[in-house]
N, C-alpha and C positions, 0 to 999 in steps of 0.2 A: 430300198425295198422294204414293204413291211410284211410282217411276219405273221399277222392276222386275216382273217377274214374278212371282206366286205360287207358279207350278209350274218347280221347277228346270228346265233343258236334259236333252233324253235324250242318257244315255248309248249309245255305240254298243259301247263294248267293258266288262266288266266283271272282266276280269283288268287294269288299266289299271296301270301300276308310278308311283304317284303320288310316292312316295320320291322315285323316280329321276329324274321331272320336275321336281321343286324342287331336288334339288339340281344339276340343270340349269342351271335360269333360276337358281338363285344364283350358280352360276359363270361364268356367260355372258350373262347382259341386267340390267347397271347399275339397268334402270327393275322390270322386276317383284324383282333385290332390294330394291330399295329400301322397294318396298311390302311384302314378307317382313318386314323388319325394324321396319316401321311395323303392320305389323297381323298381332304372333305367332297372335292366337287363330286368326286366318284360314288363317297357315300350317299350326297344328296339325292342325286341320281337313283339309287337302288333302292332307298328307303320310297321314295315315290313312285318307283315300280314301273319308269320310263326305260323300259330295255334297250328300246331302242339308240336316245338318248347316252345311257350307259357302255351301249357296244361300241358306237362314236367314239366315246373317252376312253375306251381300252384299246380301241385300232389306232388310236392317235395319240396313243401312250409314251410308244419313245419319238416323236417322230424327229420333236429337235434334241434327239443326245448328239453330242458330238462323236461319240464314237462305234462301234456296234455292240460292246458290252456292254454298257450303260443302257442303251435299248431295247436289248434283250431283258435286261432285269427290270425295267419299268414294263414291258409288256407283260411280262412272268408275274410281275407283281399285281397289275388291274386286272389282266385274266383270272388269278386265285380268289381275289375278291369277287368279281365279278360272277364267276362260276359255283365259288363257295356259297356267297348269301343267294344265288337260283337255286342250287342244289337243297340248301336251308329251308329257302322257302316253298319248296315241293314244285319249283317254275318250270322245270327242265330234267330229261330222261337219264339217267346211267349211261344210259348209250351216247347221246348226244354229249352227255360231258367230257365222257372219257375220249369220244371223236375228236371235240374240241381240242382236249391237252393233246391229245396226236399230232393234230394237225400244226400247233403252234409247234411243237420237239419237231416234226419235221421239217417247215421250215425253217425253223434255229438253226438246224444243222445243214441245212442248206446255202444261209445267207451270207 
């Protein structure tokens, strides 16, 4: 079962400078470089501003962990990325974000 959506998050701006938000969060927040550096495909992804592309790679984030915590932590992980450099790059609403991590906590706690 996963634990994501099928349908990406709407974007609300579509000139978003997704460039400029990564190499944001790579100058400036320790935790999403870190996930940069652990998950190039993801960053190619965002820095190109394929969201769709992107949501792909975050819903099929844990799909082969062997177990459901390993799973969880790699979804938790592409999600923070994934939502971080949107949120960075002015792509996507407060509202929608914070939907988002709802939706992924509840069904974590469901799975």
């Amino acid at each position: 079962m996963n634990t994501l959506s099928d349908s990406p998050p709407v974007l609300v701006a579509t000139d978003a400078d997704w460039a400029n938000a990564m190499q944001r969060a790579s100058a400036h927040s320790p935790f999403l470089a870190s996930i940069i550096k652990k998950r190039p495909d993801l960053a190619e992804q965002l820095r190109a501003g394929d969201w769709n592309a992107v949501w792909g790679l975050v819903r099929d984030a844990g799909v082969d962990a062997d177990d459901l915590g390993t799973r969880l932590r790699r979804e938790r992980l592409a999600l923070a990325l994934a939502l971080g450099i949107a949120d960075l790059a002015g792509a996507v609403s407060l509202e929608e974000l914070t939907a988002q991590l709802s939706l992924f906590a509840d069904r974590a706690l469901d799975a």
